[in-house]
N, C-alpha and C positions, 0 to 999 in steps of 0.2 A: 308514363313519365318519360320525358325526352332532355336530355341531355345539351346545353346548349350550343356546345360544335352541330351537333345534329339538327336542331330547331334554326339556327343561324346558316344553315346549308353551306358548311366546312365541311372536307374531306366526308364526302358524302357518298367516298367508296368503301366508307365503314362506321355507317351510320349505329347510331345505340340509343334502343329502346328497352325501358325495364315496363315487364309486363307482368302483374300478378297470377297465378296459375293456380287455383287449389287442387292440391297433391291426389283428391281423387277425377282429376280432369282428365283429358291429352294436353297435349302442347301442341298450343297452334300453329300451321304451317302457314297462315296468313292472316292480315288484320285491315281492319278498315279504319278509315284516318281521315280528317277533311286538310284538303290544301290550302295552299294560302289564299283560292279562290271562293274556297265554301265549299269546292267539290268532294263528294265521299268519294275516294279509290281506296282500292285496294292495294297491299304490300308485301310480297311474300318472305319469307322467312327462312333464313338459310340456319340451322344449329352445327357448329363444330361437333360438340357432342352432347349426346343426351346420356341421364342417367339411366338405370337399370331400374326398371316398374317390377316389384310384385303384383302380379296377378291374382293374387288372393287376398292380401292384405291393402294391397293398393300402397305400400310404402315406395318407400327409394334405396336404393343399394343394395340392393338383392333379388332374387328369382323366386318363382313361388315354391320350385322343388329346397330350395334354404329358409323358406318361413320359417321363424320361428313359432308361430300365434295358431300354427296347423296344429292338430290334434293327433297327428301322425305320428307312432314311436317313433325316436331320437335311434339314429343308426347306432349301434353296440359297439365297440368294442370288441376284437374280436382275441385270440391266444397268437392268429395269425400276423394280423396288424403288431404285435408287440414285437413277435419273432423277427421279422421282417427288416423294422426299425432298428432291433439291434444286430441283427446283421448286416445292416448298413452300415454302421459305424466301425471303421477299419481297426481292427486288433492292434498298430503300433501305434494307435492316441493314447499321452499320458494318459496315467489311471487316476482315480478322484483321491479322496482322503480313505481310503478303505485300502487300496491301491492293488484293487480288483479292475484291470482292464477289459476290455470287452473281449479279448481272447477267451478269457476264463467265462464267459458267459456262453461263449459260440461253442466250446469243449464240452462245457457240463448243462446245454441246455435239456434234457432228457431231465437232469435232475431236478434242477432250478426253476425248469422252467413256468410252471405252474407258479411257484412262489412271486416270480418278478411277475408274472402278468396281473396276477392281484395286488399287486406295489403297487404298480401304474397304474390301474384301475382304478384303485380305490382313490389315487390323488386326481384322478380325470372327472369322476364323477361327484366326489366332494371338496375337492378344491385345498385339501390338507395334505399337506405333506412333513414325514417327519422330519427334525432337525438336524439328523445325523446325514439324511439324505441331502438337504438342502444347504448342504458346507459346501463350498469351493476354498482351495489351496490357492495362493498365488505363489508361480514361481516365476524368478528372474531368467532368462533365458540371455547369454551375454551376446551382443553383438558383432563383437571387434576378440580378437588374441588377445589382448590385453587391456580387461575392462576396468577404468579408475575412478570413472564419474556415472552418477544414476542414468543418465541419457546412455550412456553405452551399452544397458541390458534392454531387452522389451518383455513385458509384464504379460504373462499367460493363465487362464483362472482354470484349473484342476476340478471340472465338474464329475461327480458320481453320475456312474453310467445308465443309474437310476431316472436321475435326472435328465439326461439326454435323452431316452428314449420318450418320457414324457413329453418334451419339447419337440422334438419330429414330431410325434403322432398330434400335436395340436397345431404344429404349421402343416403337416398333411389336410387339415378341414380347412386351414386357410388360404390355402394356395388355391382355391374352385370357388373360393366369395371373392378376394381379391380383386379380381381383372373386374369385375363389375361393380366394386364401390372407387377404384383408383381410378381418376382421370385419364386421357389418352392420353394429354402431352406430362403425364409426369413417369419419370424412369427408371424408380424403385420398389420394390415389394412387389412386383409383375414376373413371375417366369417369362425369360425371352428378353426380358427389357432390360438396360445395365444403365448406371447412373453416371456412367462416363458418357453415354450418349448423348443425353442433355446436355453436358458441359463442354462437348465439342462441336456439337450444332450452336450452343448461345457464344460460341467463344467466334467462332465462324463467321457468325453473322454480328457480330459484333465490327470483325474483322472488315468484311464486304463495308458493311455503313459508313467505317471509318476512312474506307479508302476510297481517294476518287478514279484509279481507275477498273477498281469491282476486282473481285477474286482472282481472277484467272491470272494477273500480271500484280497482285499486291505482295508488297514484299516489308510488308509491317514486322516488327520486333516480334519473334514467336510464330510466325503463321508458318504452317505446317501441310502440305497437301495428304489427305489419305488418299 
């Protein structure tokens, strides 16, 4: 299927063709086409980017070591991975509704520590969590010396440390499928990538288009050199 800028021979330094591909294919790197003389040539094929192929299932957006449809035990959970996570989380973050900080966890894990790993465990692997755990506090935190009106406080939710550790250890398995189901030009949920990135390149180039004489001497409302 051809697109009619493309078939009209417009801007034909970025031509677009929609080609169907069934998902246990390759993607072709070139195609054959008659011209407007009858002649068959050929056309080769530039991709920005391509998805990530499972090699075992043949899907998209994953690797074959992330299959899920493999028969391969599901990696464990380990007493380390739990430790780890909550030792990451720095001892002066408010504490939840219990108003047990993570201090108290990093002090007494010898004691505890077996109890929280089967907490988390047990909501990792069945998806249930208690409701005592699953409370957040909201507190007003004031902005200004002299707070009068709601805009002068900003609103921070008081999660049980229960809780956080859960959440690390399930964006720990996300962070290694991510970069292969996220696109290249998008600039969040990628370690390395930041979403101000995108927005000073599209602002940039917004910037250049709008100007007639291009970047280097544009002195547009806002433009900014880094």
């Amino acid at each position: 299927m051809v697109d009619e800028v493309t078939k009209n021979r417009e801007r034909l330094s970025y031509p677009r063709v929609l080609i169907e591909v069934a998902m246990d294919n390759e993607l072709p790197d070139m195609v054959e086409c008659k011209d407007e003389n009858g002649f068959n040539t050929h056309i080769g094929i530039h991709f920005e980017w391509k998805p990530t192929k499972c090699g075992h299932c043949f899907g998209l957006g994953h690797v074959a070591d992330d299959c899920r449809k493999k028969r391969e035990t599901k990696k464990q959970w380990t007493i380390e991975d739990v430790k780890d996570a909550i030792f990451e989380i720095p001892g002066i973050k408010v504490p939840g509704a219990d108003g047990f900080s993570s201090y108290f966890y990093h002090d007494n894990w010898d004691v505890v520590g077996n109890e929280v790993y089967e907490a988390v465990v047990s909501f990792l692997n069945t998806g249930k969590l208690l409701k005592e755990i699953n409370s957040t506090v909201i507190t007003w935190i004031p902005k200004t010396n002299c707070p009068n009106i709601v805009k002068d406080f900003r609103a921070i939710a008081c999660c049980h440390v229960i809780y956080k550790v859960a959440t690390k250890l399930i964006c720990s398995r996300l962070k290694h499928i991510l970069p292969a189901i996220v696109a290249q030009n998008q600039g969040g949920f990628v370690m390395g990538r930041g979403l101000q990135v995108g927005y000073i390149g599209d602002q940039v180039t917004q910037l250049c288009l709008g100007s007639s004489s291009g970047c280097k001497n544009s002195k547009a409302p806002g433009f900014k050199r880094w």
